[in-house]
N, C-alpha and C positions, 0 to 999 in steps of 0.2 A: 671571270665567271667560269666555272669549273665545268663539265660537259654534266656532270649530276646538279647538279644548279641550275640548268637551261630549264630542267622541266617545271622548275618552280615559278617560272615566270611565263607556263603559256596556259591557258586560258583553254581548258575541251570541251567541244560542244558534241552535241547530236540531238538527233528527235526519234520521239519511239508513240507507239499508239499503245495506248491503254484500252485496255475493251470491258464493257461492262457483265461478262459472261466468264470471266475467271484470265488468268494470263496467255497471252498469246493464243486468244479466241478459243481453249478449253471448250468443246459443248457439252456441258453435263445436263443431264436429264434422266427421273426416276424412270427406273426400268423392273417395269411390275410384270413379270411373266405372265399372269393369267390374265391379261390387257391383249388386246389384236396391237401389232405395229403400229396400224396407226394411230392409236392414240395418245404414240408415246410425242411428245413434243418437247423441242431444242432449245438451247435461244431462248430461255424465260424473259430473259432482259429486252429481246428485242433485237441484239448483237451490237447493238451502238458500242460506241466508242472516243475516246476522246483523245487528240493527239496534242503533244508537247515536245517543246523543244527547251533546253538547260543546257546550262556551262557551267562551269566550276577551276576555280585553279588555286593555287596553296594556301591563298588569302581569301576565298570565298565562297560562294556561289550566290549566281548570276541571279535575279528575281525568273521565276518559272514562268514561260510564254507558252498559252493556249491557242492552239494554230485552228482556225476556220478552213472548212472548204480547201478543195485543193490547194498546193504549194505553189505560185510560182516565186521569181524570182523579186519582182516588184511587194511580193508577201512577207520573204528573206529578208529584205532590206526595210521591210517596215518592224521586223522583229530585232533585228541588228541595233534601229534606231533605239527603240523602246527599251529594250533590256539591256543588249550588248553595251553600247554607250554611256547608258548612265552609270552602271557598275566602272565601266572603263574612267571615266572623271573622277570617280570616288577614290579608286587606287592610284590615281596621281600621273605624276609624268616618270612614275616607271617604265623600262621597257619592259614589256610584256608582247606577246602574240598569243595568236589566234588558231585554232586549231577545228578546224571541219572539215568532212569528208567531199567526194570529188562527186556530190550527186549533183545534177546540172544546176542546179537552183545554186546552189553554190560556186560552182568552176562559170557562170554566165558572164558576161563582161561586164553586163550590170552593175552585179553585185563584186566582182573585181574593183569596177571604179567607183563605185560608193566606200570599199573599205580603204582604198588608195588616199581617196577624198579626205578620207578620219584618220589618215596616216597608221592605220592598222597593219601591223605586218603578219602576213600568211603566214603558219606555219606549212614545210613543204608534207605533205602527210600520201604514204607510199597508197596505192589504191587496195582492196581488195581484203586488206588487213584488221577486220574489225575487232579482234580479239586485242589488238593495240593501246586500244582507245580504251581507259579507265572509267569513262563514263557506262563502261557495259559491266561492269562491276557495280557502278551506281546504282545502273538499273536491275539488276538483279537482287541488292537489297533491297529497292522500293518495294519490289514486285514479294519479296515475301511479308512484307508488311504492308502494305496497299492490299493482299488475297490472303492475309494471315485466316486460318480457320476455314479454309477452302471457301471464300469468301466469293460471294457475287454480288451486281450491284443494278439497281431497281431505278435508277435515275444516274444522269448524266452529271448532276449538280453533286451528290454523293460522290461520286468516282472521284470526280472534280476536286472537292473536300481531302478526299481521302489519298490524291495523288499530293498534292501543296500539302498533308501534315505531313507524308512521306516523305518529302523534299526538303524543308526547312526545319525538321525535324532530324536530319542526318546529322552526325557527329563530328565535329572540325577533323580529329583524331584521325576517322576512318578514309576523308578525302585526303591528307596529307600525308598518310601511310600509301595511297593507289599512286599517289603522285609521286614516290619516292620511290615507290617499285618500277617507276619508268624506265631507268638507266636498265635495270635487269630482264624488263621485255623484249626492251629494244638488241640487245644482247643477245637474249633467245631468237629473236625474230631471225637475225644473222646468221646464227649458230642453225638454225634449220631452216636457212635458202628460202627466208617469206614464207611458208607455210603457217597455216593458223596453229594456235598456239590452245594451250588446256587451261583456263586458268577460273 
């Protein structure tokens, strides 16, 4: 296997919050000058929010997990099960890995010996690097179609909707293109000594 062929066989995850006031909590609110201050009001939605977590690697993506209440690690490992695994059986006894970031829920011993357990191999993934990880590409196309038309969103269950057509609706083409672009990240990453990257 060729070092541009590695990254076709690993699997990238992350979790990002969707909010139902436009992307990355946007507060829009009409602003009618001959109104006093305070009557102007933020947050129509409420500022709720819905958080998720997704993989993807050259062969797929992973079914979309809707994360409750705080993260911890005993939470991880119930989403690993749920999602991570059964996609994992499906693509067979290939080797493949696993690629998430070094937030404790994940670096926990816990969740170390649960994927030990499933003979899942880590990939090593350098800290602090997020511009690395292709799923922040991913997520940047949801987010202009998930808020296309400066869109907001009046219910939880909507957002919800509208994050899962965003995700299963994505284009085999376009994750197998971010995934092929790895070799020349990683490249960059090098070439500028780990600093975050433009992309």
């Amino acid at each position: 296997m060729s070092y541009g062929d590695k990254w076709m066989a690993v699997l990238f995850s992350d979790e990002k919050k969707w909010n139902l006031d436009g992307p990355d909590g946007n507060i829009k609110y009409c602003h009618d000058l001959r109104k006093e201050p305070k009557s102007f009001f933020s947050r129509q939605s409420g500022g709720g929010s819905v958080m998720v977590w997704a993989a993807f690697g050259f062969n797929g993506q992973v079914g979309l997990a809707f994360l409750d209440g705080r993260q911890n690690s005993p939470k991880y490992i119930e989403t690993l099960e749920n999602h991570l695994m059964p996609f994992a059986e499906n693509i067979g006894e290939q080797n493949w890995e696993y690629q998430h970031d070094n937030a404790s829920t994940h670096a926990s011993s816990s969740t170390k010996n649960y994927l030990n357990s499933k003979n899942v191999t880590v990939l090593e993934w350098p800290p602090m690097i997020p511009d690395l990880n292709p799923i922040e590409n991913v997520w940047g196309i949801m987010s202009r179609n998930v808020y296309e038309n400066g869109g907001q969103f009046y219910s939880v269950y909507a957002l919800k909707t509208a994050t899962e057509s965003a995700w299963y609706n994505m284009e085999p083409e376009i994750l197998q293109t971010l995934i092929m672009s790895m070799e020349k990240r990683v490249y960059d990453v090098l070439l500028k000594n780990g600093k975050t990257l433009n992309y």
